[in-house]
N, C-alpha and C positions, 0 to 999 in steps of 0.2 A: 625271251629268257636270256638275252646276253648277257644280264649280270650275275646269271647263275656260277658257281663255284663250287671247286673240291677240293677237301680239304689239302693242303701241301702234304705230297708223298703218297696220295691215293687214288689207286686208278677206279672208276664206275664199277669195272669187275669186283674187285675186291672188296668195296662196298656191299653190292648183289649178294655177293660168293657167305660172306659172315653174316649178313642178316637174313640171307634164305631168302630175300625177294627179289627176284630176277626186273623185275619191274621198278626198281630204287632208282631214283633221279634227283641230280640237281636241281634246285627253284632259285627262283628269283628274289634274295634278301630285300625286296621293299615290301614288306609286308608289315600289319601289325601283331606284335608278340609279346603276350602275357604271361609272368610266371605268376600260377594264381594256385600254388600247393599246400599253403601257410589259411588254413580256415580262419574265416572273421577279419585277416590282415587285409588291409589292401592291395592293388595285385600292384605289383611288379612290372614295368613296363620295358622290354629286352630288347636292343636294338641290333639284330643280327647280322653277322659276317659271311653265315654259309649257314643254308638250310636245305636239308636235305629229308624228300619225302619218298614215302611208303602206303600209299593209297592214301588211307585217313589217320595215319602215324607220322610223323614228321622229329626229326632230331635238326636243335638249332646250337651253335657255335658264336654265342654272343661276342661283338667288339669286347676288346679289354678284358675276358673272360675266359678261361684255361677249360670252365666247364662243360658239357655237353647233355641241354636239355630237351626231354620226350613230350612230347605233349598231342593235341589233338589237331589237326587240320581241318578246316572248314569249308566248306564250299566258297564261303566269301574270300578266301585266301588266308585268314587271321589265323593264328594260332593261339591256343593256351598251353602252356606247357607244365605239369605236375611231378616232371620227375626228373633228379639231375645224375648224372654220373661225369668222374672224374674224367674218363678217359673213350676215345671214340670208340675203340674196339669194344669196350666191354656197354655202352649205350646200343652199339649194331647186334649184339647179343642178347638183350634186354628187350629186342620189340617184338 
């Protein structure tokens, strides 16, 4: 996991602290990540900067992307992700 990351300005606690899981961790951004929320679309293929999980909840911070998307974590590491908010805080409130 060395290429895990947090976001600039956020320590692990305060992550934990607002989404209520003490067990919230850093991952490793080489993963595959689909935004697939758009039914019938094809999905969306997200290439992430910082992804950060929550058992089987995961919030991704795409390259080039201001947004912060929820989705589902997978045993195989992949993610789908269905749900986007603006801002980190209010994504760590949301799970």
């Amino acid at each position: 996991m060395a290429d895990a990351q947090l976001p600039p300005g956020w320590s692990l606690q305060q992550i934990r602290d607002i989404s209520g899981d003490k067990e919230g961790v850093a991952l490793d951004q080489n993963r595959a990540v689909k935004w697939v929320a758009r039914p019938g679309a094809p999905h969306e293929i997200l290439h992430p900067e910082i992804v950060l999980g929550f058992h089987s909840l995961c919030l991704v911070k795409p390259v080039d992307d201001d947004d912060w998307y929820m989705g589902s974590l997978y045993a195989d590491g992949s993610i789908d992700c269905w749900a986007a908010y603006a801002d980190l805080y209010e994504a760590l409130r949301g799970l």
